[in-house]
KOLPA-368342 format. One record per residue: y, x, z of N, C-alpha, C in turn; residue in three letters; residue number from 1. Coordinates in nm, 2 decimals. Layout:
# residues N
{{Y X Z} {Y X Z} {Y X Z} ALA NUM};
...
***
This chain:
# residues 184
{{4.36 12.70 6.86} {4.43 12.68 6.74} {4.51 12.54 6.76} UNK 1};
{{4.63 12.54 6.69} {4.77 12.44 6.73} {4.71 12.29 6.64} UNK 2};
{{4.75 12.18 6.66} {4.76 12.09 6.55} {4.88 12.10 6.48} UNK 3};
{{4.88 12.00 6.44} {5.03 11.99 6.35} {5.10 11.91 6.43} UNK 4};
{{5.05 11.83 6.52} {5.13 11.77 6.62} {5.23 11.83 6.71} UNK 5};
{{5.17 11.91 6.75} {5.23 12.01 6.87} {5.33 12.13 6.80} UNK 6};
{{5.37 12.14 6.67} {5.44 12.23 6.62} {5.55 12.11 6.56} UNK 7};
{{5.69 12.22 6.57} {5.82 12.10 6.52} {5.76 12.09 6.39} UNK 8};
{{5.76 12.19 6.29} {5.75 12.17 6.15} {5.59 12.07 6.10} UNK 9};
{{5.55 12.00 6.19} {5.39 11.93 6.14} {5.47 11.79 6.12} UNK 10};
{{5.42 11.69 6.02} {5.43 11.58 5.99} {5.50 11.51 6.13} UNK 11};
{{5.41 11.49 6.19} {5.45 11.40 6.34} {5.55 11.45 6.42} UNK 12};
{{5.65 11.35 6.46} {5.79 11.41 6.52} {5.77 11.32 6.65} UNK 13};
{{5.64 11.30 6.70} {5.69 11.23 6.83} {5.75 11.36 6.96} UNK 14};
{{5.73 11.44 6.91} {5.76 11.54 7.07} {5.92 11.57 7.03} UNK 15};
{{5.99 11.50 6.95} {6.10 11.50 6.95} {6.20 11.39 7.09} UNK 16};
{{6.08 11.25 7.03} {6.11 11.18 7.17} {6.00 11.22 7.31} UNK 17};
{{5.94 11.32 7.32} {5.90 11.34 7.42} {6.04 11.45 7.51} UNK 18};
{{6.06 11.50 7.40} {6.18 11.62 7.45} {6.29 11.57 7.53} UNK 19};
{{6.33 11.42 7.44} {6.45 11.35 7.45} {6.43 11.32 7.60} UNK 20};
{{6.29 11.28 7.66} {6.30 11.17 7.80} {6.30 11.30 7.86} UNK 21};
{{6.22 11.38 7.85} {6.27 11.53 7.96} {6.40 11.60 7.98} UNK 22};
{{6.48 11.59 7.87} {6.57 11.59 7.91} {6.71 11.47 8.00} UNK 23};
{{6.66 11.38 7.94} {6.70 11.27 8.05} {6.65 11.23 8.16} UNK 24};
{{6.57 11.27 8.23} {6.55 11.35 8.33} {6.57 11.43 8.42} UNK 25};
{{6.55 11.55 8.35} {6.66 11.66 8.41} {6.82 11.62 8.44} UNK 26};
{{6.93 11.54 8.32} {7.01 11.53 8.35} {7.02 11.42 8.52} UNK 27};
{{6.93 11.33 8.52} {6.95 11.27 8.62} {6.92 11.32 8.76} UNK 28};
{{6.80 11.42 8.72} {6.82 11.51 8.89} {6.88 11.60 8.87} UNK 29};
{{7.00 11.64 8.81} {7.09 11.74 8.80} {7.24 11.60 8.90} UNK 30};
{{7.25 11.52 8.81} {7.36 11.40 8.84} {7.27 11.38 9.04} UNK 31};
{{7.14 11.37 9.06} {7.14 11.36 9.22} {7.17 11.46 9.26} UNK 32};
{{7.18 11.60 9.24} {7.19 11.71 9.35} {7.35 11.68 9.34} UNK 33};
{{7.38 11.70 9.23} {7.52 11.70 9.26} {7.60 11.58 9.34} UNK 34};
{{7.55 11.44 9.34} {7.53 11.37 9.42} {7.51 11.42 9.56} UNK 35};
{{7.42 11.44 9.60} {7.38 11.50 9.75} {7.48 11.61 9.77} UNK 36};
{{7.52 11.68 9.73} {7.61 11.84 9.75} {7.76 11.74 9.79} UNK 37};
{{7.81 11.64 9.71} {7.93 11.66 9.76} {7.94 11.53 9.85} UNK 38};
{{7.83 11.46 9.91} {7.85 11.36 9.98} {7.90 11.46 10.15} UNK 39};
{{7.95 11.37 10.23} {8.04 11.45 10.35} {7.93 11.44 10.46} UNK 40};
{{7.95 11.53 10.56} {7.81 11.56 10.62} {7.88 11.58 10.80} UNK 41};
{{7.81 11.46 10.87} {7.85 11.43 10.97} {7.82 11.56 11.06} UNK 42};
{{7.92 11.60 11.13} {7.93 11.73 11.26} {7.82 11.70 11.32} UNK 43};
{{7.74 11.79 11.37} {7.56 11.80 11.45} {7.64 11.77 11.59} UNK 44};
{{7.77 11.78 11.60} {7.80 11.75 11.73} {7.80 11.62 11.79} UNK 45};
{{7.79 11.52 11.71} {7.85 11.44 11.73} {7.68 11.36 11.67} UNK 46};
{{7.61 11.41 11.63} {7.44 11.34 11.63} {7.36 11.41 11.77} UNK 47};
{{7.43 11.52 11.80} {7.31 11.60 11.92} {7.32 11.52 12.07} UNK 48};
{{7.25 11.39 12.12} {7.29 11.37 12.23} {7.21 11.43 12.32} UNK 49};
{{7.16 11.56 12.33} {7.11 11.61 12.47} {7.28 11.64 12.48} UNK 50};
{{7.32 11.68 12.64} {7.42 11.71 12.68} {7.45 11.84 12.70} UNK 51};
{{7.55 11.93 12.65} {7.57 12.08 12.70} {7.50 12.11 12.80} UNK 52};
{{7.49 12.25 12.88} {7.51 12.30 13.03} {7.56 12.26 13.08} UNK 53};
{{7.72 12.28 13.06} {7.81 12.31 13.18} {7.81 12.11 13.16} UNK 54};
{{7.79 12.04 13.06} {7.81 11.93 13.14} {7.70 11.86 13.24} UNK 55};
{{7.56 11.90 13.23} {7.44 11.87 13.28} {7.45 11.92 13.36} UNK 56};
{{7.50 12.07 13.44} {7.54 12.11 13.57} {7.61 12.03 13.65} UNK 57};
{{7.76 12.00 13.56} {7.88 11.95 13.63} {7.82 11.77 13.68} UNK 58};
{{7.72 11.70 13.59} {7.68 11.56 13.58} {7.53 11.53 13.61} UNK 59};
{{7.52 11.53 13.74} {7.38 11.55 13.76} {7.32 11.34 13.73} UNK 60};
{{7.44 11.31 13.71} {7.42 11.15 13.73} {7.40 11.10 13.57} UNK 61};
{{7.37 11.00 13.52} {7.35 10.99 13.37} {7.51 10.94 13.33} UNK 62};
{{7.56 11.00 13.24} {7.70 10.96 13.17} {7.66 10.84 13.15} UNK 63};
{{7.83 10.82 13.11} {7.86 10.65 13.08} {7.85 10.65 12.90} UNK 64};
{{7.79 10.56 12.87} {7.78 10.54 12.72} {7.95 10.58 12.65} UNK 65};
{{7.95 10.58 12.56} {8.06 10.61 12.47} {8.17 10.49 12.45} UNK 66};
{{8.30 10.45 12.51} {8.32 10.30 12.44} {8.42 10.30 12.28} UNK 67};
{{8.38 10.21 12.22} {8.38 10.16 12.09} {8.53 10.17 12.07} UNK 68};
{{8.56 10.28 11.93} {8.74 10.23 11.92} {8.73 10.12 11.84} UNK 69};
{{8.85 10.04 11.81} {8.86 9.97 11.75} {8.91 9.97 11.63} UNK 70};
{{8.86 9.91 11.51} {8.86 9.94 11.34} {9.03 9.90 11.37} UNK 71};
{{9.07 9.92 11.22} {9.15 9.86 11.20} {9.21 9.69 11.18} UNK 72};
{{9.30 9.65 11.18} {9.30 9.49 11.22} {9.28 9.42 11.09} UNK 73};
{{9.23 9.29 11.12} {9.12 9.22 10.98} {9.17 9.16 10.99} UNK 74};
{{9.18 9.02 10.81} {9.28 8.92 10.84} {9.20 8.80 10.85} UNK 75};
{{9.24 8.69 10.90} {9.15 8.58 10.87} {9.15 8.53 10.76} UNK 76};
{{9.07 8.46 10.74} {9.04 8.45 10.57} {9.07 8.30 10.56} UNK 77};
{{9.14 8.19 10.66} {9.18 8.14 10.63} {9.33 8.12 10.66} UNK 78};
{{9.39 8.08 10.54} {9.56 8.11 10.53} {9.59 7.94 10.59} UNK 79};
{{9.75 7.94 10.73} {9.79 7.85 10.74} {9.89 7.81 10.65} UNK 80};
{{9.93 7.67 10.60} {9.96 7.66 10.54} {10.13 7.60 10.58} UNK 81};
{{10.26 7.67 10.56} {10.37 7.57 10.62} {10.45 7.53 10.51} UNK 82};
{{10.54 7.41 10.50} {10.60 7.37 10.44} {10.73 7.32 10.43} UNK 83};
{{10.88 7.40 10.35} {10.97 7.36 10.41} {11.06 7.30 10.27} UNK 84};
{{11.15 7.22 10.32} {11.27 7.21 10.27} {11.44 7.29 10.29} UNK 85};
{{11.47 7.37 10.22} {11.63 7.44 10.22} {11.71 7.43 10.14} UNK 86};
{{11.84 7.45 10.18} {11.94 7.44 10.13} {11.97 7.59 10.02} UNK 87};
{{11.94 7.57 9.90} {11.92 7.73 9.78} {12.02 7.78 9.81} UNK 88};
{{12.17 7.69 9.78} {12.28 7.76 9.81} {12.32 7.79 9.89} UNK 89};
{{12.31 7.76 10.00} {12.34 7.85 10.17} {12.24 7.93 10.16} UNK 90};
{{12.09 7.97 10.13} {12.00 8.03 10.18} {12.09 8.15 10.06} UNK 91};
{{12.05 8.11 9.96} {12.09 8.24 9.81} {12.19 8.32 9.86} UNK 92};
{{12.30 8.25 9.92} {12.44 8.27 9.90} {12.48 8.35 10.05} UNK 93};
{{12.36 8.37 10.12} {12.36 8.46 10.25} {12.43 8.40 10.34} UNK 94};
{{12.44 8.25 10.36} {12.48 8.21 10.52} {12.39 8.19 10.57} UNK 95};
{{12.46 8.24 10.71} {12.38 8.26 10.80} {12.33 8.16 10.88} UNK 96};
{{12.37 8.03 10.87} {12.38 7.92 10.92} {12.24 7.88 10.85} UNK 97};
{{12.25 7.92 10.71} {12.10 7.86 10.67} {12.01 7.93 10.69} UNK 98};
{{11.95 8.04 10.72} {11.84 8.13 10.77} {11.83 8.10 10.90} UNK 99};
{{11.97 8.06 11.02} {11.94 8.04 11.17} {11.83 7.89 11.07} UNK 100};
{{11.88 7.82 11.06} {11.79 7.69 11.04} {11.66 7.71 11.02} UNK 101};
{{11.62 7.81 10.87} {11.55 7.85 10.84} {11.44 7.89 10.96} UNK 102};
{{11.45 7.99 11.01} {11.41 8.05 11.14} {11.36 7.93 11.22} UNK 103};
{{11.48 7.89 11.28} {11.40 7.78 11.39} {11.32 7.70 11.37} UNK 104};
{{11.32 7.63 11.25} {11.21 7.53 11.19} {11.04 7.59 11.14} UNK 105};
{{11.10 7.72 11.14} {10.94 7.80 11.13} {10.90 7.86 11.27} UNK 106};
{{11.01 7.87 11.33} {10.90 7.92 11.51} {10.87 7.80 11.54} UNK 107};
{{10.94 7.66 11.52} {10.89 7.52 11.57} {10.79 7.48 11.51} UNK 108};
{{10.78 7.46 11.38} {10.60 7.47 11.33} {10.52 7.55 11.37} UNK 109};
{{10.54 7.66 11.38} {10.44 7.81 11.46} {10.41 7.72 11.58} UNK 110};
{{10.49 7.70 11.69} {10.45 7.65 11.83} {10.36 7.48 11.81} UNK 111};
{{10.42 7.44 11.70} {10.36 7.30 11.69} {10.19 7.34 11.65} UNK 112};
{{10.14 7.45 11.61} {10.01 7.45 11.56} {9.95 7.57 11.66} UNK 113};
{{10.04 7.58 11.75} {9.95 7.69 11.88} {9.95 7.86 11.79} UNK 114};
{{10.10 7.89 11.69} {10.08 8.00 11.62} {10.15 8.11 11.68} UNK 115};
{{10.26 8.11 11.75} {10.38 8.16 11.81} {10.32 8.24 11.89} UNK 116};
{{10.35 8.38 11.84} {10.36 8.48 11.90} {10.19 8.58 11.82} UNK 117};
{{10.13 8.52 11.77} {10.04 8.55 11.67} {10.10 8.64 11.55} UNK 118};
{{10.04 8.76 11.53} {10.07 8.88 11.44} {10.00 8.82 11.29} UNK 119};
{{10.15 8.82 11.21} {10.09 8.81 11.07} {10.08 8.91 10.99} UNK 120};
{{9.96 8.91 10.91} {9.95 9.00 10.79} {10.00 9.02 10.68} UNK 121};
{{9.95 8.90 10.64} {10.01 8.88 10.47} {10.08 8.73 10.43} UNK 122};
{{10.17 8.72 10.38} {10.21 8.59 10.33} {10.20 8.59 10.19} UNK 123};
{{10.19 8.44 10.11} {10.26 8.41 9.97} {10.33 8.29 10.00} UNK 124};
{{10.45 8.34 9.95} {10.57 8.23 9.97} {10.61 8.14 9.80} UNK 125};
{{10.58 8.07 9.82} {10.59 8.00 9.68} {10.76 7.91 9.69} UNK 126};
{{10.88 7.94 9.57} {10.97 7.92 9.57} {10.94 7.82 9.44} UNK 127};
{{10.95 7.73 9.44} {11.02 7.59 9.39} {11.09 7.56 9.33} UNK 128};
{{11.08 7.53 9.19} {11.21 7.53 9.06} {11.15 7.49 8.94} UNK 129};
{{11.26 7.39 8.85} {11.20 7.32 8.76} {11.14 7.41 8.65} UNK 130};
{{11.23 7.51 8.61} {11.14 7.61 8.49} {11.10 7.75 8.55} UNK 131};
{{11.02 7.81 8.47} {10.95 7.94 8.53} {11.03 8.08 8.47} UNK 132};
{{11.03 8.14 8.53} {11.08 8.28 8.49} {11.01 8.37 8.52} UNK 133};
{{11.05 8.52 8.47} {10.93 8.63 8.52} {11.01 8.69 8.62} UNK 134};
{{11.12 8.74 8.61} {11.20 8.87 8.72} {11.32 8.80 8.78} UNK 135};
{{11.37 8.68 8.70} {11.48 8.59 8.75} {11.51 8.45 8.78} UNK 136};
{{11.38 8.43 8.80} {11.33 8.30 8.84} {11.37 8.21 8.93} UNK 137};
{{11.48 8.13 8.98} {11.54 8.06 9.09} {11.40 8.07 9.19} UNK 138};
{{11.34 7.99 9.15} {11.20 8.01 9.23} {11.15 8.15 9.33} UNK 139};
{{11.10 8.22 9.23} {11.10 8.32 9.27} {11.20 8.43 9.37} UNK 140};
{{11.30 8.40 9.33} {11.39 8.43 9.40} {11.45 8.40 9.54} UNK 141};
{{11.44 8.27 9.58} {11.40 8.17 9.67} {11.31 8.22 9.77} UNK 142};
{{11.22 8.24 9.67} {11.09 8.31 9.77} {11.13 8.44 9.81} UNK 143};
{{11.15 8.50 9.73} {11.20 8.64 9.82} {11.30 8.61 9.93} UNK 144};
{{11.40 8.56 9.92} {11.51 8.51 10.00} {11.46 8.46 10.12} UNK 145};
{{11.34 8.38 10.17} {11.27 8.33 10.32} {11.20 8.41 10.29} UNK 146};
{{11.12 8.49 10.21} {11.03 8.68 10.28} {11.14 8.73 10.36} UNK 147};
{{11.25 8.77 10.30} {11.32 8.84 10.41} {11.36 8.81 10.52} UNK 148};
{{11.43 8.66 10.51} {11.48 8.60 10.63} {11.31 8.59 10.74} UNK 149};
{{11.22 8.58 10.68} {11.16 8.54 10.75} {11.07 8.70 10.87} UNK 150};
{{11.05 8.79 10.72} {11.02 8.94 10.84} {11.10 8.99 10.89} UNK 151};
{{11.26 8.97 10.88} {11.33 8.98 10.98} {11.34 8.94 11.10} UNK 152};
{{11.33 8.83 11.13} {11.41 8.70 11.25} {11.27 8.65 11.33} UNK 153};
{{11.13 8.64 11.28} {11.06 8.58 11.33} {10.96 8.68 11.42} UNK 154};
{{10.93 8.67 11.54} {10.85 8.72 11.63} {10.72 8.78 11.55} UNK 155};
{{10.66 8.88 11.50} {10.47 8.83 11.48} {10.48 8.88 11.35} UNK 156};
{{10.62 8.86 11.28} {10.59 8.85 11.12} {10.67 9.03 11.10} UNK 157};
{{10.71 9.09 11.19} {10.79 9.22 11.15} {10.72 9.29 11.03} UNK 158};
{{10.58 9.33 11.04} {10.53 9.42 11.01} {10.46 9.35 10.84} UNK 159};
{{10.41 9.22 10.84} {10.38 9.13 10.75} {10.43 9.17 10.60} UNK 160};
{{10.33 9.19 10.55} {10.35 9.20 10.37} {10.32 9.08 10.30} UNK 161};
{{10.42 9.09 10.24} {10.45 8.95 10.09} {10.49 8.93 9.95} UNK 162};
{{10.44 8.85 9.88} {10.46 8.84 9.77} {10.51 8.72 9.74} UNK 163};
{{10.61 8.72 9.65} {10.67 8.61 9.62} {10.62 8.55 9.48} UNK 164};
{{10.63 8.42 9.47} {10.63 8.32 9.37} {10.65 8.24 9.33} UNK 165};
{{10.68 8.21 9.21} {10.72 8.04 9.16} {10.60 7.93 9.15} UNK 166};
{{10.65 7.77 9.16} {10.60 7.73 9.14} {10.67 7.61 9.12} UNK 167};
{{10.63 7.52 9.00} {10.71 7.41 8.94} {10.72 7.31 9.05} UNK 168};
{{10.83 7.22 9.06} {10.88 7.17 9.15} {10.99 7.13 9.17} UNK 169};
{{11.02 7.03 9.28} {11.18 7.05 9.36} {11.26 7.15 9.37} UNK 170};
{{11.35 7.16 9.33} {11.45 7.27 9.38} {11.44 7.26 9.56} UNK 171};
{{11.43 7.36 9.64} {11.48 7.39 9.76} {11.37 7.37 9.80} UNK 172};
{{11.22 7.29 9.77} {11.10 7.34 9.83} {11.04 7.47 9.87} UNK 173};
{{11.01 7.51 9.94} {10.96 7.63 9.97} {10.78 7.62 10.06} UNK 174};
{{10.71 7.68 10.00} {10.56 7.70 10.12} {10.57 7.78 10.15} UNK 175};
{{10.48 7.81 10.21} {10.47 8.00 10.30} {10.29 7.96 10.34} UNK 176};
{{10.24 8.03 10.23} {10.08 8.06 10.31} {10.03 8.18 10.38} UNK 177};
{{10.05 8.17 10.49} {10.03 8.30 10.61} {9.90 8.33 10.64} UNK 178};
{{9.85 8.45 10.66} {9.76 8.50 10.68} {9.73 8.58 10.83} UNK 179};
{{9.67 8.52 10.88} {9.72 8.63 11.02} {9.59 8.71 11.02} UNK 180};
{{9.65 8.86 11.18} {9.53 8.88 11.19} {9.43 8.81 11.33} UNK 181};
{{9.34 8.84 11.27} {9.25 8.77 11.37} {9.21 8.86 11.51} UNK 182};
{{9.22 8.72 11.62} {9.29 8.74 11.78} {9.16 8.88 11.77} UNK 183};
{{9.16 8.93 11.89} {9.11 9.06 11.93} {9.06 9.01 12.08} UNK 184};
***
């Protein structure tokens, strides 16, 4: 014979919270299988090292270990730092005379710090101007203006992604914090 415990309709509702953890339970070994089912599941070919036949026939001698590819390229985590002065209005205004400048005064700091010919990653180019703007920013603009001159013209930097910025200042100051990747 039942108590009144063990029936819904009896005074005592604990098996209400007993029901509650059973089923939170269940949901969570339902949440691991489905878990386990769609995690990706490494080829047996590539865990099985006993060696085929035909190659234990063809290789009576022990293979050569496997060699290592190489990840993809990592950046160093610390950024060099360069620092220039230009002319806004020759640089803005697309002569060429001020980008050749531009250019040679950054492969000459590159060689002065042992950088030249070193593959960059990422830059932030900080452009220099007394007030701030969001999309039309002299500053900012500035900075985009030596991103380009600079992934254009410079050895290392072709591939290099950047972002430009303002920052209060001199007009015609410009930084460039480079990121390279690290030697191999």
């Amino acid at each position: 014979m039942g108590t009144d415990s063990d029936t819904p309709r009896g005074g005592d509702r604990r098996w209400i919270g007993h029901l509650a953890g059973w089923l939170f339970a269940d949901l969570l070994l339902v949440l691991f299988i489905i878990t386990l089912a769609s995690a990706p599941i490494a080829p047996m070919a590539a865990l099985d090292p006993s060696p085929s036949p035909e190659t234990a026939a063809a290789s009576p001698s022990l293979s050569p270990s496997p060699t290592a590819t190489p990840g993809p390229p990592a950046l160093e985590l610390d950024a060099v730092t360069f620092d220039f002065t230009v002319n806004v209005d020759a640089l803005m205004g697309g002569r060429s005379a001020a980008s050749s400048a531009l250019v040679a005064e950054f492969k000459r700091k590159l060689r002065a710090e042992r950088l030249a010919g070193r593959e960059a990653g990422f830059m932030l180019t900080f452009g220099y101007a007394e007030q701030p703007g969001y999309r039309n920013s002299l500053g900012r603009n500035l900075a985009q203006k030596v991103n380009e001159v600079v992934v254009g013209s410079v050895p290392g930097f072709e591939r290099a992604r950047f972002r430009s910025y303002w920052s209060q200042g001199p007009v015609g100051k410009v930084q460039i914090q480079v990121f390279f990747f690290e030697a191999r």
